[in-house]
N, C-alpha and C positions, 0 to 999 in steps of 0.2 A: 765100874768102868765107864759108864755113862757121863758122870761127871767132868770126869776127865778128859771124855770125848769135847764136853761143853765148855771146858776151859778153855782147850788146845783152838776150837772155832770162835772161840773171843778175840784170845790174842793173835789168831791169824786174820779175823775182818777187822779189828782194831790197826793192824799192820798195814793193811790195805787203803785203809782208810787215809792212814796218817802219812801215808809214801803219797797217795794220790795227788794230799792237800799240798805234798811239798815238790812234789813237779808241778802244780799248779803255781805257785809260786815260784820257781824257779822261769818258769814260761814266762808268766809277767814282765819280771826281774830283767832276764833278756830280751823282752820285747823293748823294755823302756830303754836301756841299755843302747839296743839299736838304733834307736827311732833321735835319743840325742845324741850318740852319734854322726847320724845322719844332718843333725839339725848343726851341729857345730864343721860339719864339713861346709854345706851349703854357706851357713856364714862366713866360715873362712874364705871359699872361693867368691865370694859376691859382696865381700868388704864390709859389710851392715847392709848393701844394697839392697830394695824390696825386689827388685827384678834381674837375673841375668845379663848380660849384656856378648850378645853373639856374633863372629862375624869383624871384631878387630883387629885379629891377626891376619 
């Protein structure tokens, strides 16, 4: 019975393990995701511009 107690706690931290690594990556994934998003709005709105420009309308 013991054994099988040992196996069943393998593939349960083995589980845990391998979900953590993969919302770990999933996080990355949509940080990156956002971040050039973010970066291709700003260029959109600023033309190639390195600076803003406020106050024209």
């Amino acid at each position: 019975m013991q054994e099988i107690q040992n196996l069943v706690t393998v593939i349960s931290e083995t589980q845990t393990y391998f979900r953590q690594q993969a919302q770990k990556q999933v996080n990355i994934g949509l940080t990156l995701r956002n971040w050039f998003f973010g970066f291709y709005i700003v260029e959109y709105e600023q033309k190639g511009k390195d600076r803003a420009v406020y106050g024209e309308n």
